[in-house]
CHARMM internal coordinates of N, CA and C (Angstrom, degrees):
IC EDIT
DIST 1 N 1 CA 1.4486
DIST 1 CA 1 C 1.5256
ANGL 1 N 1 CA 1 C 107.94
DIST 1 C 2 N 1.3917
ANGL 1 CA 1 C 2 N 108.35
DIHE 1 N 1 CA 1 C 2 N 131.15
DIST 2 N 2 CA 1.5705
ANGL 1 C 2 N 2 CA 104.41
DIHE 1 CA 1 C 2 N 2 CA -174.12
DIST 2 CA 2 C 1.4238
ANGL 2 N 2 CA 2 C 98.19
DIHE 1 C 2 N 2 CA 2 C -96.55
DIST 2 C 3 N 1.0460
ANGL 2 CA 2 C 3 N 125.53
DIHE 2 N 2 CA 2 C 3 N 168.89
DIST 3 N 3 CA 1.4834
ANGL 2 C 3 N 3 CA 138.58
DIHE 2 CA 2 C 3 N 3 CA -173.55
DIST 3 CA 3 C 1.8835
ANGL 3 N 3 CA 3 C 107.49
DIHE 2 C 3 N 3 CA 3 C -137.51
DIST 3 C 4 N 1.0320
ANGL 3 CA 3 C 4 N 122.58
DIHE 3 N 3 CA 3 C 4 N 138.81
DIST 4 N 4 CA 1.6536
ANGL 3 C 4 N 4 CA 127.80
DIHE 3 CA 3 C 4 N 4 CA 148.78
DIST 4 CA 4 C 1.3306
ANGL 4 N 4 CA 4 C 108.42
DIHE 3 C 4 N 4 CA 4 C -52.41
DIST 4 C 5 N 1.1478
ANGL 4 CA 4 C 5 N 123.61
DIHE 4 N 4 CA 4 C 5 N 138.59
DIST 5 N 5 CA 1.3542
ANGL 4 C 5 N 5 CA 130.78
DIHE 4 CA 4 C 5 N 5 CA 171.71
DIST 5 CA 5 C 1.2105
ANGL 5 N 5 CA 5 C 119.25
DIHE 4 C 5 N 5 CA 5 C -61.41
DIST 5 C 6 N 1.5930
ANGL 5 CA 5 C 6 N 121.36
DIHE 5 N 5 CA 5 C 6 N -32.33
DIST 6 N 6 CA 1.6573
ANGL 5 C 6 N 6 CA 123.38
DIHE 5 CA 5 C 6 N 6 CA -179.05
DIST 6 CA 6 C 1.2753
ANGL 6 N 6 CA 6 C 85.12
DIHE 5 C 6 N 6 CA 6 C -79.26
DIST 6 C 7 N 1.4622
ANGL 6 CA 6 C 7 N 138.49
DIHE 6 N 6 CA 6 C 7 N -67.75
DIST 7 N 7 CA 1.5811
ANGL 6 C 7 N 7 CA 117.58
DIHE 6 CA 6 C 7 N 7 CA -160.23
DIST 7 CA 7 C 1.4138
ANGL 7 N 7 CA 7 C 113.56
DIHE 6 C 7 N 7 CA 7 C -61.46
DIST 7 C 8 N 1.3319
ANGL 7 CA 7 C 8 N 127.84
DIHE 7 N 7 CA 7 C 8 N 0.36
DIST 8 N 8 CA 1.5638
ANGL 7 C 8 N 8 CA 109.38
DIHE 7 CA 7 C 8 N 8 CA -177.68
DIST 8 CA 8 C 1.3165
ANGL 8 N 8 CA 8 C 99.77
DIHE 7 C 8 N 8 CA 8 C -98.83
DIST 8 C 9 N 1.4427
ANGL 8 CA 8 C 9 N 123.56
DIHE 8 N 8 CA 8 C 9 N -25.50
DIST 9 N 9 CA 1.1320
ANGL 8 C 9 N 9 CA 129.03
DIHE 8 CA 8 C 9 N 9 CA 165.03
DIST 9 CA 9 C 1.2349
ANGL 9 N 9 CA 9 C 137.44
DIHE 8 C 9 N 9 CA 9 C -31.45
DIST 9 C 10 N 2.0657
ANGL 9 CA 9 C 10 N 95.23
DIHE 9 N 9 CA 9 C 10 N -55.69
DIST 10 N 10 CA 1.6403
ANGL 9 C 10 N 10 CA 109.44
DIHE 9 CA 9 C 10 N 10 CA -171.18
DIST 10 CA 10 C 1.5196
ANGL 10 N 10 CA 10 C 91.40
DIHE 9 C 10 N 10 CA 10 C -100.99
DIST 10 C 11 N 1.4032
ANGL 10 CA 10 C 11 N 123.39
DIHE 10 N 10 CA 10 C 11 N 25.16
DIST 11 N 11 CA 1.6204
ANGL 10 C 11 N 11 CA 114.96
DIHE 10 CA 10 C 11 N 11 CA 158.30
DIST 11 CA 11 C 1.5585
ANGL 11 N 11 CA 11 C 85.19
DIHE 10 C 11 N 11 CA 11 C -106.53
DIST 11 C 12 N 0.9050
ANGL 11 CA 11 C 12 N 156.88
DIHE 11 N 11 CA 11 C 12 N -55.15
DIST 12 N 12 CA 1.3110
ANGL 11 C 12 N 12 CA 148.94
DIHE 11 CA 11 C 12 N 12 CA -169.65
DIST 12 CA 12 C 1.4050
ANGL 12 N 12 CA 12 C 109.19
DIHE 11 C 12 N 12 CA 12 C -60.28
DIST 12 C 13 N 1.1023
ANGL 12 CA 12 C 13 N 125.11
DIHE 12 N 12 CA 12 C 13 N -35.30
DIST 13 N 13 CA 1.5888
ANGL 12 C 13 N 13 CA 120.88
DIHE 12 CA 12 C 13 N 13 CA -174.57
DIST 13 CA 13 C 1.9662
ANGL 13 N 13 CA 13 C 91.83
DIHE 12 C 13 N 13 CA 13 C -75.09
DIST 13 C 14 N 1.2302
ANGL 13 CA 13 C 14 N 116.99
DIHE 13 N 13 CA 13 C 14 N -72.51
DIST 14 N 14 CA 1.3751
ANGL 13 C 14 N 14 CA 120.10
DIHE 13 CA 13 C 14 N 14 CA 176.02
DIST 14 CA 14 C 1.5903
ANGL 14 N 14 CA 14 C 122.44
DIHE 13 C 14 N 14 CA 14 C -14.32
DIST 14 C 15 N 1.3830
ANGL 14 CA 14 C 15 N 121.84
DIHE 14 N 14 CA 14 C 15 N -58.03
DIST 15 N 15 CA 1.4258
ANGL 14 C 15 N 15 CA 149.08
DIHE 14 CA 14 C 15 N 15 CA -170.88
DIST 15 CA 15 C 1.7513
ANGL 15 N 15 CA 15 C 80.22
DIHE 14 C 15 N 15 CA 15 C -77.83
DIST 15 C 16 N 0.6427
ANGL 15 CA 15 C 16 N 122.29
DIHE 15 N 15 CA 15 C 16 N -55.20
DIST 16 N 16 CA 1.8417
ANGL 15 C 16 N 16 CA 110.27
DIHE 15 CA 15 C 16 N 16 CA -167.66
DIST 16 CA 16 C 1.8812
ANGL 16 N 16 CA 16 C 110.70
DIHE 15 C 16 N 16 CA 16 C -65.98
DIST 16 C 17 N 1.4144
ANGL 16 CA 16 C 17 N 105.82
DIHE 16 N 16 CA 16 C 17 N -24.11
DIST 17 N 17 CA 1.1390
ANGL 16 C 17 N 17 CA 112.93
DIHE 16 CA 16 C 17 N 17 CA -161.75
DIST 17 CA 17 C 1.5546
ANGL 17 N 17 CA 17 C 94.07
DIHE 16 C 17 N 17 CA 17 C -82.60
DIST 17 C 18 N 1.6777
ANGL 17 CA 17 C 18 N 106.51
DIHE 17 N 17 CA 17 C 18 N -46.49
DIST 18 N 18 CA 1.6094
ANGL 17 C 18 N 18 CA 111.10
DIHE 17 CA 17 C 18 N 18 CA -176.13
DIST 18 CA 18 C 1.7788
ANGL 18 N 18 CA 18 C 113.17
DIHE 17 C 18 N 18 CA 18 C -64.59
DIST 18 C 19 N 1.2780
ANGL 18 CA 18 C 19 N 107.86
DIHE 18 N 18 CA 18 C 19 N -13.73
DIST 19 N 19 CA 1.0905
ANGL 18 C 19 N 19 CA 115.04
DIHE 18 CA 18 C 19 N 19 CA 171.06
DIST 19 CA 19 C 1.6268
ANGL 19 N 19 CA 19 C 128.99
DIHE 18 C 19 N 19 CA 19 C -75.48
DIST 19 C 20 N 1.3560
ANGL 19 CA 19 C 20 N 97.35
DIHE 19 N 19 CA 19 C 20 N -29.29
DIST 20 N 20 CA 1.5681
ANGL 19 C 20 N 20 CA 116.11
DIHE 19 CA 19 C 20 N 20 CA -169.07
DIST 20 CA 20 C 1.8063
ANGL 20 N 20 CA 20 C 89.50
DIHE 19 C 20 N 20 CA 20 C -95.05
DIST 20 C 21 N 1.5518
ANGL 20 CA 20 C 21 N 118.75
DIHE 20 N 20 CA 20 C 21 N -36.34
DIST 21 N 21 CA 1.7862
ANGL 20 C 21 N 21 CA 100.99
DIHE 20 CA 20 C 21 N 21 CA -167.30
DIST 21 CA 21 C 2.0327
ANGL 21 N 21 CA 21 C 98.84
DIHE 20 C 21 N 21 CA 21 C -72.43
DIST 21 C 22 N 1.5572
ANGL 21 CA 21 C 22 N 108.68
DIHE 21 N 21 CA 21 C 22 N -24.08
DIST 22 N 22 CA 1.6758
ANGL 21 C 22 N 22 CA 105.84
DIHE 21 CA 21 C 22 N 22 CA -177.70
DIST 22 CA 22 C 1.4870
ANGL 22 N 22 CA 22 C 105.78
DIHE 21 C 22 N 22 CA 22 C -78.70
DIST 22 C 23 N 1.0631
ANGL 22 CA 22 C 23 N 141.35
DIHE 22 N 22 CA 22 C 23 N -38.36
DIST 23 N 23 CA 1.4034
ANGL 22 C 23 N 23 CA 137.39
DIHE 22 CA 22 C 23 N 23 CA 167.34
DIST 23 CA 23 C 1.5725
ANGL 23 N 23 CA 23 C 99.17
DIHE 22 C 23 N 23 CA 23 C -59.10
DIST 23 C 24 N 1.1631
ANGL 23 CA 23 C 24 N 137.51
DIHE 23 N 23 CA 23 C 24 N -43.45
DIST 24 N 24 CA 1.2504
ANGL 23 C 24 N 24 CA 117.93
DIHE 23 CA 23 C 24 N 24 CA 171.68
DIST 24 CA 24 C 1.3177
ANGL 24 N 24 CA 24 C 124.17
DIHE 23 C 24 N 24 CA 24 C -62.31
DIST 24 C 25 N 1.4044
ANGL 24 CA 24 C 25 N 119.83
DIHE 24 N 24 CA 24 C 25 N -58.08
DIST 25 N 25 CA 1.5070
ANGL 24 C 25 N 25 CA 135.68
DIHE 24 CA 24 C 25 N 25 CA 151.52
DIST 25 CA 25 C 1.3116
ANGL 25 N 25 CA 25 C 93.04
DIHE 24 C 25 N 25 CA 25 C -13.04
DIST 25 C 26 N 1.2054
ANGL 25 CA 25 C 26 N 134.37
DIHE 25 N 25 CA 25 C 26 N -110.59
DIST 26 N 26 CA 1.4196
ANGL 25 C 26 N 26 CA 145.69
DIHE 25 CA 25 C 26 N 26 CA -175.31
DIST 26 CA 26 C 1.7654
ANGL 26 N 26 CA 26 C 115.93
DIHE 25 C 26 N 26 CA 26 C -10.74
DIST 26 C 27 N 1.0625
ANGL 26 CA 26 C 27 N 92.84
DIHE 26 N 26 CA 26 C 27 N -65.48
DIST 27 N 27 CA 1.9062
ANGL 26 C 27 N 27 CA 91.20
DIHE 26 CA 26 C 27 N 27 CA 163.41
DIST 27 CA 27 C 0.8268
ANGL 27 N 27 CA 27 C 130.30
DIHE 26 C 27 N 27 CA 27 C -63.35
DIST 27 C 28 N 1.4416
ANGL 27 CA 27 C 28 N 128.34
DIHE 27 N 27 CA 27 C 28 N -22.64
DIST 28 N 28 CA 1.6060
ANGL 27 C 28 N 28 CA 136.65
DIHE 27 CA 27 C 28 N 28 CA 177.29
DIST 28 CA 28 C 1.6481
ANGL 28 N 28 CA 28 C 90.40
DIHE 27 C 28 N 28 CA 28 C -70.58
DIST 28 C 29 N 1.2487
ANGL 28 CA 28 C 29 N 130.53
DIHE 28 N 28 CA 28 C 29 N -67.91
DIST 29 N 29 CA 1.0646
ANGL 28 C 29 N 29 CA 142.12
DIHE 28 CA 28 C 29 N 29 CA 178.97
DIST 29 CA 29 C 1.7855
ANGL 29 N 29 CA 29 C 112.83
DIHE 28 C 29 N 29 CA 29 C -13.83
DIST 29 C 30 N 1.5978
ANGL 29 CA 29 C 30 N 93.15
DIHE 29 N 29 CA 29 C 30 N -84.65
DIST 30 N 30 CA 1.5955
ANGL 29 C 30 N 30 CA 121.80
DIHE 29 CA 29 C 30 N 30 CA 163.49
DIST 30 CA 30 C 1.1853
ANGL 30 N 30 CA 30 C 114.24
DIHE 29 C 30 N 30 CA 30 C -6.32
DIST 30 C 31 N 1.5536
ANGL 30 CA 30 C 31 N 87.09
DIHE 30 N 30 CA 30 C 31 N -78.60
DIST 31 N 31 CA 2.1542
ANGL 30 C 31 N 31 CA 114.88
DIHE 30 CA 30 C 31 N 31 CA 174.14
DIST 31 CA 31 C 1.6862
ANGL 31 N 31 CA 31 C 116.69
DIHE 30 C 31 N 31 CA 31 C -37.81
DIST 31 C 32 N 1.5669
ANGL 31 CA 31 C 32 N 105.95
DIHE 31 N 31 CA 31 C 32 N -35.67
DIST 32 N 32 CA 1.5932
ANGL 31 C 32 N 32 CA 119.75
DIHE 31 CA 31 C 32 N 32 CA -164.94
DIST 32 CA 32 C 1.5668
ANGL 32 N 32 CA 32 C 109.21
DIHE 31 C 32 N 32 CA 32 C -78.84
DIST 32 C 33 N 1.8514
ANGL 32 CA 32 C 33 N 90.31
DIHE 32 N 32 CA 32 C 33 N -36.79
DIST 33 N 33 CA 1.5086
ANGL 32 C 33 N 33 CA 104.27
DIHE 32 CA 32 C 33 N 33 CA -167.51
DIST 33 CA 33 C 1.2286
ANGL 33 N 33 CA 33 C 119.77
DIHE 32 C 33 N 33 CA 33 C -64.89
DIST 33 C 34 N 2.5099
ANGL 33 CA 33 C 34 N 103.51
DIHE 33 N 33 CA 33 C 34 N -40.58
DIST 34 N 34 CA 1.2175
ANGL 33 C 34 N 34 CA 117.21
DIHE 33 CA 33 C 34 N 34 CA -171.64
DIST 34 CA 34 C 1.4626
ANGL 34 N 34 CA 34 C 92.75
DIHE 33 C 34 N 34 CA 34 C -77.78
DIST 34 C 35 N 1.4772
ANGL 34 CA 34 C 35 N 144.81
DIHE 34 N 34 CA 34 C 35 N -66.61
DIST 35 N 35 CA 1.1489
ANGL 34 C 35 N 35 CA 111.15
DIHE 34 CA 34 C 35 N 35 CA 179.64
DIST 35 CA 35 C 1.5192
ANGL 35 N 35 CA 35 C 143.10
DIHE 34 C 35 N 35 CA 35 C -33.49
DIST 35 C 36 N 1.0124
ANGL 35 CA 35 C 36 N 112.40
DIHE 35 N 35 CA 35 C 36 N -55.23
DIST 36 N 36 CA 1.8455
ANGL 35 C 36 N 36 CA 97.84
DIHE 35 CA 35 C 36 N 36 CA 174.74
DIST 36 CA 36 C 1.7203
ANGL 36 N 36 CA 36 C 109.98
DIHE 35 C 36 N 36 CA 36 C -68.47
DIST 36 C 37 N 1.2212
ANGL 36 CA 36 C 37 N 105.56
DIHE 36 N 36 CA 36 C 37 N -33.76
DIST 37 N 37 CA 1.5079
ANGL 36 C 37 N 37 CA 71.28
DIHE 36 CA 36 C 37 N 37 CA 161.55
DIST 37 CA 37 C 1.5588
ANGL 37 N 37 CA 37 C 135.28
DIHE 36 C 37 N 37 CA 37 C -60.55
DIST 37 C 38 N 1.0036
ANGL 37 CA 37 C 38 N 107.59
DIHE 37 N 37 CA 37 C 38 N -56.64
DIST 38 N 38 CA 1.7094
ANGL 37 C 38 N 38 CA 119.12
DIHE 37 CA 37 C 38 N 38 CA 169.08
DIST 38 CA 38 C 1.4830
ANGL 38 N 38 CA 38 C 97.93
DIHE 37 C 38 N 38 CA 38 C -36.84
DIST 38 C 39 N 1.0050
ANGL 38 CA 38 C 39 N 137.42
DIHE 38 N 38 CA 38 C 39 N -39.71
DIST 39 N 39 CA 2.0447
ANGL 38 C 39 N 39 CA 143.60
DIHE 38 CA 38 C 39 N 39 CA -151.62
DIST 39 CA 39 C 1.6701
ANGL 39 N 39 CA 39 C 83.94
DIHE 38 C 39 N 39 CA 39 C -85.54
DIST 39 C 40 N 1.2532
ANGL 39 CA 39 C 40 N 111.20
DIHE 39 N 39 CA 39 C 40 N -52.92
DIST 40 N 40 CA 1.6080
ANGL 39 C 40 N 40 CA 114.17
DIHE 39 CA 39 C 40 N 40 CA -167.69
DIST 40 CA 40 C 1.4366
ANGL 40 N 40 CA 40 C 113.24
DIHE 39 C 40 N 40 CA 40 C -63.34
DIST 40 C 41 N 1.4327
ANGL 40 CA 40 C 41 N 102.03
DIHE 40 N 40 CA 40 C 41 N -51.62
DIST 41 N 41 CA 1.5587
ANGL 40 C 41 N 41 CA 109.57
DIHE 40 CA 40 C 41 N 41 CA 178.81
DIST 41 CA 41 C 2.2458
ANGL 41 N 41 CA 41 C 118.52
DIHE 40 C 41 N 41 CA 41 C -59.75
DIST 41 C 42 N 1.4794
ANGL 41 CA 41 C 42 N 88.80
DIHE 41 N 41 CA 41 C 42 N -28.56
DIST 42 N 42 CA 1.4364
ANGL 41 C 42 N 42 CA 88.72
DIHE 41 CA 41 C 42 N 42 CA -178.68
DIST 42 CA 42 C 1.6335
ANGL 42 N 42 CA 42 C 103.94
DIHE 41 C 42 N 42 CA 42 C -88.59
DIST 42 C 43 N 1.4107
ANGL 42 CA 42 C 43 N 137.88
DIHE 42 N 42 CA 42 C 43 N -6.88
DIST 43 N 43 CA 1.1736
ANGL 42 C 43 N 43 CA 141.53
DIHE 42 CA 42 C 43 N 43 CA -162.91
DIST 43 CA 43 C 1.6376
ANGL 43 N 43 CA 43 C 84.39
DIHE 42 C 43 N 43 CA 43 C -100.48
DIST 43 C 44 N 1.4934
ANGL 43 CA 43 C 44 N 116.64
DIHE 43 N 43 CA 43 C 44 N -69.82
DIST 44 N 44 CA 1.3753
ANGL 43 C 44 N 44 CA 103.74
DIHE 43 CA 43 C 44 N 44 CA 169.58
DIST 44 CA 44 C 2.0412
ANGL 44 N 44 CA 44 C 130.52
DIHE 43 C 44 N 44 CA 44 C -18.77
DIST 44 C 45 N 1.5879
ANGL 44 CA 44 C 45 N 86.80
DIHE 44 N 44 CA 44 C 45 N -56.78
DIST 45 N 45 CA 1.5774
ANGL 44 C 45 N 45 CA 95.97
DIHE 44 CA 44 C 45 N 45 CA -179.62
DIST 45 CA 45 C 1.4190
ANGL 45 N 45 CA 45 C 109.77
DIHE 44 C 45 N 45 CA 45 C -52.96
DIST 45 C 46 N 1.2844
ANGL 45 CA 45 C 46 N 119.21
DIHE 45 N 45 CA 45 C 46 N -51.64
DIST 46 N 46 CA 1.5228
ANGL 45 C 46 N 46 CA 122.90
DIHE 45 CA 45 C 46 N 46 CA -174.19
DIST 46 CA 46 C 1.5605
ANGL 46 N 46 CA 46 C 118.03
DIHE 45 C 46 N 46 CA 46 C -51.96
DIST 46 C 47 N 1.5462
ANGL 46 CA 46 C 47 N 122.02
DIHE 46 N 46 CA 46 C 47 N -46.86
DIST 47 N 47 CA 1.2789
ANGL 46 C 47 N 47 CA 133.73
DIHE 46 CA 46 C 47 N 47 CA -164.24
DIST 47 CA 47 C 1.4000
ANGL 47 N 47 CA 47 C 107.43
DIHE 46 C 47 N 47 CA 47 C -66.54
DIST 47 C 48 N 1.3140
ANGL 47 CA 47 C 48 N 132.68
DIHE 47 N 47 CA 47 C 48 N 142.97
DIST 48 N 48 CA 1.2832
ANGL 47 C 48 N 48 CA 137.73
DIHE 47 CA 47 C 48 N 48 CA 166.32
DIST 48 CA 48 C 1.7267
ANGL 48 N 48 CA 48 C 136.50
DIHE 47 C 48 N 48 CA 48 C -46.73
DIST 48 C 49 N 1.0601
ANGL 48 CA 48 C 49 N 134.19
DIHE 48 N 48 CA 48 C 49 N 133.96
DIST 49 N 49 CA 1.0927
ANGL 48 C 49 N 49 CA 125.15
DIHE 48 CA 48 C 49 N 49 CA -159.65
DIST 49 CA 49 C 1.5575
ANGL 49 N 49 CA 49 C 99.01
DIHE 48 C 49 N 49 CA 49 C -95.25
DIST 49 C 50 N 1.3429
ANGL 49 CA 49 C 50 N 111.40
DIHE 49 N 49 CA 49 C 50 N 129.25
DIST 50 N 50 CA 1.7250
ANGL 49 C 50 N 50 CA 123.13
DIHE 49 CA 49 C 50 N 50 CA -170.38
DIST 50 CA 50 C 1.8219
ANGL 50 N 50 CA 50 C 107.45
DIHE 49 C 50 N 50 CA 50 C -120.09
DIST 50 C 51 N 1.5688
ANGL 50 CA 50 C 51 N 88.14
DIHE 50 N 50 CA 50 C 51 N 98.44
DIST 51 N 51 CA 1.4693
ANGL 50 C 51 N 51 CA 76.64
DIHE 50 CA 50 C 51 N 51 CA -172.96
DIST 51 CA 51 C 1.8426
ANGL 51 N 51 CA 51 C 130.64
DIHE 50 C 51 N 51 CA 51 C -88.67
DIST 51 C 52 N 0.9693
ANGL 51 CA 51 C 52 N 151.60
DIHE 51 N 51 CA 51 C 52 N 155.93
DIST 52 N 52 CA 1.4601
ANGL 51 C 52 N 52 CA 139.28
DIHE 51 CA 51 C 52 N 52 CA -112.71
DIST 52 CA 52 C 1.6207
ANGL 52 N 52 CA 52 C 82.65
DIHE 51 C 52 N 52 CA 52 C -138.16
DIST 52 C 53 N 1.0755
ANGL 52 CA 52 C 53 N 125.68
DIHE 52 N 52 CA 52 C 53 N -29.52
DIST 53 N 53 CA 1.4546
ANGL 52 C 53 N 53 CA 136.44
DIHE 52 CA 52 C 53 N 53 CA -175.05
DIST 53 CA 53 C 1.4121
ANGL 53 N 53 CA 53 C 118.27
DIHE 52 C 53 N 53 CA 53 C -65.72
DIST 53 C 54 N 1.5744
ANGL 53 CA 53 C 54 N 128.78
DIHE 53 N 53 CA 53 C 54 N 99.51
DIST 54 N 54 CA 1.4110
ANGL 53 C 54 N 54 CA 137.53
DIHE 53 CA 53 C 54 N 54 CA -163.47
DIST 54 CA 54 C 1.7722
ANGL 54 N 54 CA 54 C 93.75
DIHE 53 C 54 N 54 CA 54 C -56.32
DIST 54 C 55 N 1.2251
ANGL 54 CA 54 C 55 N 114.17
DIHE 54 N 54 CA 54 C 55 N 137.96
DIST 55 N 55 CA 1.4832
ANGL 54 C 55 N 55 CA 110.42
DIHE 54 CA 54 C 55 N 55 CA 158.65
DIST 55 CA 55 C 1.4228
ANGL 55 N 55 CA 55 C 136.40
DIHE 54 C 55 N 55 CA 55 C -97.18
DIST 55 C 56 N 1.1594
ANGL 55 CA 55 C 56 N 130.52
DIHE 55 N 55 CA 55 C 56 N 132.09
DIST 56 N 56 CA 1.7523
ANGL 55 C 56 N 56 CA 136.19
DIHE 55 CA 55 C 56 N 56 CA -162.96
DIST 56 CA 56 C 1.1341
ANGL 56 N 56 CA 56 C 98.74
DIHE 55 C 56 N 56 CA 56 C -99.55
DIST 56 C 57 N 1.0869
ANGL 56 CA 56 C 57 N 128.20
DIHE 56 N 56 CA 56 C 57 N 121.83
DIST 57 N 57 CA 1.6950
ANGL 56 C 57 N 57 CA 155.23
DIHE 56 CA 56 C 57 N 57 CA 170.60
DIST 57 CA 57 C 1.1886
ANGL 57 N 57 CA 57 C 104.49
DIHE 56 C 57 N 57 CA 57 C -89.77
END
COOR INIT
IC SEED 1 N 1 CA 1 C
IC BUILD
């Protein structure tokens, strides 16, 4: 299949672009994931430690 050079172009520019918004996608992601974790882990830190272990007097 032969192609015009401008249209193979602006299919090549396109495909690069969808490429660049999913690598972004993906880091936004990342960023979302490492925050709540970090949010969880520091909410963890704060809460009191309840220990489960009967005590013998």
């Amino acid at each position: 299949m032969i192609l015009h050079p401008e249209l193979l172009l602006g299919q090549i520019n396109e495909h690069h672009r969808e490429l660049i918004a999913e690598a972004e996608q993906e880091r936004l992601f990342q960023a979302i994931k490492r925050r709540l974790t970090d949010n969880n882990k520091a909410q963890r830190a704060r809460e009191p430690v309840i220990s489960t272990r009967a005590k013998h007097a």
